[in-house]
N, C-alpha and C positions, 0 to 999 in steps of 0.2 A: 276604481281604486287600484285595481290589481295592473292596468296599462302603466302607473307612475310607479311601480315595483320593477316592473320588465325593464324600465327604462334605468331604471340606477342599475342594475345588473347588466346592461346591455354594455354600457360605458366601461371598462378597464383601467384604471391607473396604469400610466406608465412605465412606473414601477416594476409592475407585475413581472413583465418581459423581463427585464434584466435581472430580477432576483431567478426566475426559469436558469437563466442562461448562468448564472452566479450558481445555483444550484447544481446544475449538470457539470462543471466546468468541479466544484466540490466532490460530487458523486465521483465522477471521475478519477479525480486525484488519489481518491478513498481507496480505488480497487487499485489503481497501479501503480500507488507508490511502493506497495509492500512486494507487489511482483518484480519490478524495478531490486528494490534494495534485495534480494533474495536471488535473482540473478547476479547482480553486482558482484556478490561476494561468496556468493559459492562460485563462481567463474577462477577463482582465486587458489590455483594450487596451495596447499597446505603443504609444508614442508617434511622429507620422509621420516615417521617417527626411528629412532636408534635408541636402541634398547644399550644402558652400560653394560659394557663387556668387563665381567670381575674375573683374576686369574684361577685358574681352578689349579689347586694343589692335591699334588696324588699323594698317597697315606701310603707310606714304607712298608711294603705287602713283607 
């Protein structure tokens, strides 16, 4: 009985393989998309912050 066991587990659906490879190809995306968009945009000078300059009035010593 246990030979007709081995035997359905021996056999793979086709399937398999490409959900693996759909998998990986997901996993993947997972880790470097956000490395991707975080280099993207810090690459990106920011422009120099300028502080308003207010007139300073002197007080009639």
């Amino acid at each position: 009985m246990e030979s007709a066991n081995t035997s359905e587990n021996a056999s793979e659906p086709p399937s398999s393989r490409l959900s693996h490879v759909v998998g990986t190809v997901i996993a993947l995306l997972t880790l470097m998309l956000p490395l991707l968009a975080i280099a993207h945009y810090s690459a990106v000078d920011p422009p120099p912050a300028t502080l308003p300059s207010y007139p300073l009035s002197r007080s009639p010593e």
